[in-house]
Structure formats: structure tokens, C-alpha cells
C-alpha positions, 0 to 999 in steps of 0.5 A, a space after each residue: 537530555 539530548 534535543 530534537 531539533 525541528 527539521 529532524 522532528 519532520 523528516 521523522 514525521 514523514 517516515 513514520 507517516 509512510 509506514 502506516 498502510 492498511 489492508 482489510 480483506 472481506 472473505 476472499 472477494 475484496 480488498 481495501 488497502 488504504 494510504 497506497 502510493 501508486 497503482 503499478 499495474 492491475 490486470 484480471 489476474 493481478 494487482 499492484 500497489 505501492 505503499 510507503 514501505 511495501 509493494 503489495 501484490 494481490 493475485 487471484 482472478 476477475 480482479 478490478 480494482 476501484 475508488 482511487 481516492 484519499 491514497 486508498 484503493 478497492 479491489 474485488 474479485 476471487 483474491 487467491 493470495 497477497 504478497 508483500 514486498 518490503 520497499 528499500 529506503 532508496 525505493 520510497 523516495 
């Protein structure tokens, strides 16, 4: 039986953390996407956001975005579509 030694067992901690992301999406007037990273940019007709593995556009129109706290965000307005870009290793830093 092969041993786990303690410093490896948190690093992967750490990356299994950074892969559990959440987005909930009522109708298409609003988004909830929960343990983002970063907000990169967020405009009337798109929005931003970088999770642990992805970055995560929202496009569509009179976007805000709102209640920055505990790594999730709020976006609400006429959602057209989402993409989600996978983030490299290098990327997630």
C-alpha cells in the first residue's frame, strides 16, 4: 500500500478545491456563479469571471453584476448565452 505523504495530501486539497465552481441560472434574467476567483471585466453586454478552472463569459444585455462576497457573484439582466473557457494549469496559479 503506497503512502500519501502530508504535503502532497494538501496540494491536493488545494486542487480539488479550485475545481468545485457553481452556476445557477434562473430563466434568463440571472446568474449566481459561486467560488469565482476574479471578476475580469463586466460591461452591459458582458460579463467575466474567473473560477478555478474556468473563465466563464455571460453575454447578453442590461448585465449587472452584483454581491462580490464569499467568492460568489450575481449577474442579472437578459443572458443570451455562456461560455466556458477551460483555464490551463499555468493559467490558475
Amino acid at each position: 500500500m503506497k503512502k500519501i505523504s502530508f504535503l502532497s495530501f494538501f496540494g491536493m486539497t488545494k486542487e480539488l478545491t479550485a475545481l468545485s465552481s457553481y452556476i445557477s441560472i434562473t430563466d434568463d434574467r440571472a446568474a449566481v456563479i459561486e467560488n469565482c476567483k476574479q471578476i475580469v471585466e463586466c460591461s452591459e453586454i458582458m460579463a467575466k469571471v474567473l473560477t478555478g478552472s474556468f473563465e466563464i463569459e455571460i453575454w447578453g444585455s442590461g448585465l449587472t453584476m452584483s454581491n462580490f462576497c464569499s467568492d460568489s457573484v450575481e449577474i442579472r439582466g437578459k443572458i443570451e448565452s455562456v461560455k466556458l473557457v477551460s483555464r490551463s494549469i499555468r493559467e490558475r496559479g
